[in-house]
TIGUDREN-752195 format. One line per 8 residues: number of its first residue (from 1); their letters; for each residue x, y negated, z negated of C-alpha. Coordinates in steps of 0.001 Angstrom, whole numbers, plus 500000, padded with zeros to 6 digits. Layout:
REM residues N
NUM	a	X/Y/Z | ... .
REM end
This chain:
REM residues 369
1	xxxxxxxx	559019/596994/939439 | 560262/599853/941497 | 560555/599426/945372 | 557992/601868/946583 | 559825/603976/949270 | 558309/606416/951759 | 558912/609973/950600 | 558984/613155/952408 .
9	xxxxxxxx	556233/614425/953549 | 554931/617387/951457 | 554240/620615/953518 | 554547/618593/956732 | 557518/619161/958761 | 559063/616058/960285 | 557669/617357/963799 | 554412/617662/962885 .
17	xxxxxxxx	554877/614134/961158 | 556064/612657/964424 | 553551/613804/966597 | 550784/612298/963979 | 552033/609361/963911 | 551994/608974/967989 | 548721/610909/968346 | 545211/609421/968676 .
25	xxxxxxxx	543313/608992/965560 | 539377/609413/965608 | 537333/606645/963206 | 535409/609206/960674 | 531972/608771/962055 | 533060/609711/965290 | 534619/613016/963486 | 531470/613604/961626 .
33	xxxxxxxx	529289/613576/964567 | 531857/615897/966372 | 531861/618745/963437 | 527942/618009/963156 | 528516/619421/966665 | 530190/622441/965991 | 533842/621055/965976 | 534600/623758/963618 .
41	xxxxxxxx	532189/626277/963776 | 534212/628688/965989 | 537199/630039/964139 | 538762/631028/967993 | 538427/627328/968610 | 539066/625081/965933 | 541700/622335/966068 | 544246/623385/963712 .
49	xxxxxxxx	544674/618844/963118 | 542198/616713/962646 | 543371/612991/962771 | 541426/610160/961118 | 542245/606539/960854 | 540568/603256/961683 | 538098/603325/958755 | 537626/604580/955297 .
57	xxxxxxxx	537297/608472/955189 | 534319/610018/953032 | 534508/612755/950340 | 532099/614889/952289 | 534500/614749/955289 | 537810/615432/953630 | 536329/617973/951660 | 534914/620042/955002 .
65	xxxxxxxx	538417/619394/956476 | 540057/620918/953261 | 538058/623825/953517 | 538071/624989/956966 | 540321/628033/957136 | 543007/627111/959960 | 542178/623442/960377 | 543368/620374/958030 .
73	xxxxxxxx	542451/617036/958293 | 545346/613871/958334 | 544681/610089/957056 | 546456/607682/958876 | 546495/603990/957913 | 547553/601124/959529 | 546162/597715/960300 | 546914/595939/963543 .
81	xxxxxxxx	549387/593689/962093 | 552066/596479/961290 | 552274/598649/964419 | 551798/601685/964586 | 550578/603554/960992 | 551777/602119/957571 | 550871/605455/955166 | 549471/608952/955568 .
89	xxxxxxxx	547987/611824/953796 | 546842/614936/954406 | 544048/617118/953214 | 546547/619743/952231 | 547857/617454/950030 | 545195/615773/947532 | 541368/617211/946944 | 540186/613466/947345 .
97	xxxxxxxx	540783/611045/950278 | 543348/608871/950218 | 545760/606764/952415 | 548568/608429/951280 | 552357/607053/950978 | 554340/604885/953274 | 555930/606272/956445 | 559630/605690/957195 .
105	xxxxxxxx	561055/602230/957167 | 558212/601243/955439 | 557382/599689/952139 | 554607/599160/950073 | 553024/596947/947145 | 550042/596886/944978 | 550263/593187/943945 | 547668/591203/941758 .
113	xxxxxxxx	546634/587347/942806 | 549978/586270/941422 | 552095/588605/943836 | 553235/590676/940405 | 552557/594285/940715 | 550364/596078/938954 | 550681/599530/937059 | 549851/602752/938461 .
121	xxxxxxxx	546027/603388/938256 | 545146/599266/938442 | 543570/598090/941128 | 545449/595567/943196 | 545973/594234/946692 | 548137/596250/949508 | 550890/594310/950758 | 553181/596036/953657 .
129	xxxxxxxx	556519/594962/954784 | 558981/597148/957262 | 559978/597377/960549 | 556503/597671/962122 | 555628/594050/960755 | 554187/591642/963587 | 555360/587742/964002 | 551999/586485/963589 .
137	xxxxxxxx	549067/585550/965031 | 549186/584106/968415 | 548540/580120/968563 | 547169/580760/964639 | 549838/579187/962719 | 547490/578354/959336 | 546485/582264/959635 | 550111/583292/960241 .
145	xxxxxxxx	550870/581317/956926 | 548158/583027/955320 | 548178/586466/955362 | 552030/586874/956166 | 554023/585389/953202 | 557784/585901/951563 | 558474/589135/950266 | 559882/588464/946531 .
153	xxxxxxxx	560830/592199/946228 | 563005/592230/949433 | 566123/590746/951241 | 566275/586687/951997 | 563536/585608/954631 | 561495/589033/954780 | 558734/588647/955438 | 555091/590967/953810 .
161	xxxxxxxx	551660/591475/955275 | 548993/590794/952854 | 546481/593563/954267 | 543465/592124/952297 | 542697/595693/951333 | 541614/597079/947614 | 543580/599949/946740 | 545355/601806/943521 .
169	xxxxxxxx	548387/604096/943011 | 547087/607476/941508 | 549634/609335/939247 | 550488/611539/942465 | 552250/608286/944148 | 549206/608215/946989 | 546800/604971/947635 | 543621/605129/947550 .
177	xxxxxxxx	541614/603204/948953 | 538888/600912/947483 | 537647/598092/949781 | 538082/594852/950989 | 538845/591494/948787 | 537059/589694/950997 | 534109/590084/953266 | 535444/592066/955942 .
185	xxxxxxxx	534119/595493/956841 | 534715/597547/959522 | 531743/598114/962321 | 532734/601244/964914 | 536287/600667/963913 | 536477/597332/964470 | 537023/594309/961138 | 534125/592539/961372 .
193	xxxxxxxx	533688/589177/959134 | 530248/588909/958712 | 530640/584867/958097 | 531714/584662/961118 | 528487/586141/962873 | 526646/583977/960533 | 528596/580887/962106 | 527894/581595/965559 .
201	xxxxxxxx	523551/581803/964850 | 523789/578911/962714 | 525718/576655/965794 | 522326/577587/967441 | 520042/574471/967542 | 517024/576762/966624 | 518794/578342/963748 | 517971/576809/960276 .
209	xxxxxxxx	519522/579119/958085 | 521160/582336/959247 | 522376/585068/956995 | 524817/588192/958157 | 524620/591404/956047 | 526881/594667/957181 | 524281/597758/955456 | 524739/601388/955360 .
217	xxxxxxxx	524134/602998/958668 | 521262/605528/957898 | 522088/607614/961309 | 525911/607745/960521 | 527540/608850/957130 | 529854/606288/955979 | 529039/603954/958360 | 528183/600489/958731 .
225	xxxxxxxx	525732/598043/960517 | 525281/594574/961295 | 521457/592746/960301 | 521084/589280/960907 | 518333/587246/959027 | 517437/584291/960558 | 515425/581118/959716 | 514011/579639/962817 .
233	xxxxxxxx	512749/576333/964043 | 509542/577432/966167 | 512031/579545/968486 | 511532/583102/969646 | 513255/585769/967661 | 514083/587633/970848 | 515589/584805/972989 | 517490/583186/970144 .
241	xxxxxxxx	519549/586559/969347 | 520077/587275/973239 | 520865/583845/973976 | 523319/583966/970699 | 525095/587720/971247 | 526159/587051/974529 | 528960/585287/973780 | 529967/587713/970754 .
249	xxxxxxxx	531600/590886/971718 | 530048/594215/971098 | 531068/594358/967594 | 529908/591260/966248 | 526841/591532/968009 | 523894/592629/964947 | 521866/595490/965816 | 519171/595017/963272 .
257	xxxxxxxx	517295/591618/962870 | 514657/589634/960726 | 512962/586513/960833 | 512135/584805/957428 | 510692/581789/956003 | 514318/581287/953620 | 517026/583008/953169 | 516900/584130/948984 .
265	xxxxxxxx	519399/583026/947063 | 521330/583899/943750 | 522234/581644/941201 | 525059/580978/942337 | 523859/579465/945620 | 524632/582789/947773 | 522682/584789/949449 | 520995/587665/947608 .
273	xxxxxxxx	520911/590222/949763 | 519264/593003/947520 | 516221/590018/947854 | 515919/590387/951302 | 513275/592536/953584 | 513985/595209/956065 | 515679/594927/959323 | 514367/596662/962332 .
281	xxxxxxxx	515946/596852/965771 | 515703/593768/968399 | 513482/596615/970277 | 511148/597975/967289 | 510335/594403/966898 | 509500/593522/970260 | 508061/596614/971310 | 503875/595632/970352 .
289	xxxxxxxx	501739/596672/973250 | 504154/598967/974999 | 502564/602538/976117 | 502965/605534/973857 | 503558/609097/975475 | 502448/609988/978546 | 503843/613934/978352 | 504861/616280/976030 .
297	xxxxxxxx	508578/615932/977000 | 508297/612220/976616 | 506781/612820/972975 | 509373/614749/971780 | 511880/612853/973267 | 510021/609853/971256 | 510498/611780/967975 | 514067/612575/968272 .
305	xxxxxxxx	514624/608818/969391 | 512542/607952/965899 | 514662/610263/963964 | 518033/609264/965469 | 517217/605758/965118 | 516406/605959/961621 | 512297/604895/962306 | 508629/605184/962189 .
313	xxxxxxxx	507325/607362/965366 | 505181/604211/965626 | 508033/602118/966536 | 509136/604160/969347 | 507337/603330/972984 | 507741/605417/976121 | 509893/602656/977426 | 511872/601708/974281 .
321	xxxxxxxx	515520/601051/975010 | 518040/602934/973236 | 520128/600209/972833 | 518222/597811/972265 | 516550/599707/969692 | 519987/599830/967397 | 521579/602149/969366 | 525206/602819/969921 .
329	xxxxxxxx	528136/605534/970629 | 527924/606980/967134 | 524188/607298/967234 | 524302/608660/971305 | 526203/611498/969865 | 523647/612566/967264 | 520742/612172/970122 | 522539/614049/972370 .
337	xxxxxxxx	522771/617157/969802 | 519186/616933/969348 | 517981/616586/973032 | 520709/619493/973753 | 519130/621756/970461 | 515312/621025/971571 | 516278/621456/975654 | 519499/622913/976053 .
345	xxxxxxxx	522655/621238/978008 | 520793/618909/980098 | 521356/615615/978726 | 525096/614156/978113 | 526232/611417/975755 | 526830/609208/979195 | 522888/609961/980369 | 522015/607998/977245 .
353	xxxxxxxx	523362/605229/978457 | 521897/605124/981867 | 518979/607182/981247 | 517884/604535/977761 | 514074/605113/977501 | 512155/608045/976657 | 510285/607997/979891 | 513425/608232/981979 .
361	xxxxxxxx	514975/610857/980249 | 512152/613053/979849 | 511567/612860/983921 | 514887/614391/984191 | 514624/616535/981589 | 511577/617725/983629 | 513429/617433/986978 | 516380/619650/985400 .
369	x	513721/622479/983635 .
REM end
């Protein structure tokens, strides 16, 4: 087994290294909205870095990176529990994403469920160990025991991080990155254990059965979303999920929801989720009898709502509520580029958030015209 070291940094000077690694990183939907936005559309004014870190990087992204003239794009991985980054890559250096090779002080292992490491090209778990590693988790002794464990490949009482993270060593030396072993996903850049939204509906008394599911966000590449299915005593959809996501923070809190007779299951007594109907937003399903568009402006602005949201024009009202309708920073963005397309710089990314309904922001769009 060798002891995998971090190496130099190919065609990135120790400078440019150091300022990465102290730098903020953007999650990659964020950076896809931004070059959806003309990030690098004007040679005078692109970034000549791009940093990314936070979640898992897409080829279409890397690839746009790599081939901007005078702009390159820089993975940086690290979990929470090794501060600050643990490995990097840049697009300069592989034509696929990747998270690269261990920084300084750092070390690295791709370990099978036996802690023996696995050949290059074999998937395995990442396991970190180095100078950056964190004590534990505060007043979480069982979870301290759990994911940091005894490093057999270092000096007496180090100590490794098991990251919980899928990855493989490519003939190159670089990780890439495949997943999760468990559950966990990540939701706007946060780790998000779908179980554990499950747990907090089913402690409701009108919950039967509750099932979490993160899906593919339609309105963001390579993002994720949270839809909760829910089995319900005689309880109102609407109450039971406001009553329930107010104690969850943002991130745990589903933006898509459906109400079913059972939850289907496989044969192995989970749930199947391929089984299972389509989620809507709280707002698309509470939105019957709510008026349509009064004006022109607020029909358009209905549309673009529709088609950021990832619905039916049906589904939209006058007075639909952007966030309650699914919406969120990523998706704000996107909204923003169309209102600014279809009426020019009138509406920010902060209007969206005070301005949440069709009707209001077409009476300022009208107010501004």
């Amino acid at each position: 087994m060798t002891r995998s070291c971090a190496g130099t940094r190919r065609g990135w000077s120790r400078t440019a290294w150091s300022t990465a690694s102290t730098s903020s990183t953007s999650p990659p939907t964020y950076a896809q909205q931004l070059l959806a936005e003309g990030l690098l559309d004007d040679p005078a004014r692109r970034p000549p870095l791009v940093l990314l870190g936070g979640e898992a990087v897409t080829p279409g992204l890397w690839r746009r990176l790599a081939e901007t003239e005078g702009t390159c794009g820089y993975n940086l991985y690290g979990p929470t529990e090794y501060t600050i980054n643990t490995l990097g890559a840049g697009t300069f250096e592989c034509a696929d994403p990747v998270v690269g090779v261990p920084i300084d002080n750092t070390d690295v292992y791709v370990l099978d469920p036996w802690l023996r490491p696995v050949a290059d090209g074999v998937p395995g778990e990442l396991y970190v160990s180095g100078v950056g590693i964190a004590r534990g988790y505060l007043g979480q002794s069982g979870q301290t025991a759990h994911r940091f464990v005894a490093c057999p490949f270092g000096e007496p009482g180090e100590r490794m991080y098991r990251t919980g993270d899928l990855v493989l060593r490519r003939p190159d030396g670089n990780l890439a990155y495949l997943g999760r072993t468990d559950q966990q996903v990540k939701i706007r850049g946060h780790r998000v254990e779908p179980g554990e939204v499950e747990a907090a509906f089913a402690a409701h008394p009108a919950v039967r059965f509750a099932a979490a599911v993160a899906q593919p966000d339609p309105g963001v590449d390579g993002a994720y979303r949270l839809a909760a299915y829910l089995v319900l005593d005689g309880a109102d959809l609407a109450a039971v999920a406001a009553e329930v996501c107010a104690a969850l923070p943002d991130h745990l809190r589903p933006t898509h929801y459906a109400q079913v007779a059972a939850i289907p299951l496989t044969v192995n007594g989970k749930a199947d989720t391929k089984a299972l109907p389509e989620a809507k937003p709280l707002g698309a399903l509470t939105s019957a009898g709510e008026r349509g568009p009064a004006t022109e402006t607020e029909a358009v602005v209905c549309e673009l709502f529709a088609e950021t949201l990832d619905l039916d024009d049906d589904e939209v009202s006058a007075v639909s509520d952007f966030l309650a309708m699914g919406g969120h920073s990523m998706l704000a963005l996107r909204l923003a580029g169309l209102l600014r397309r279809e009426f020019g710089p009138i509406v920010t990314v902060r209007d969206l958030f005070t301005l949440r309904t069709p009707e209001a922001l077409a009476r300022h769009l009208d107010e501004q015209s």
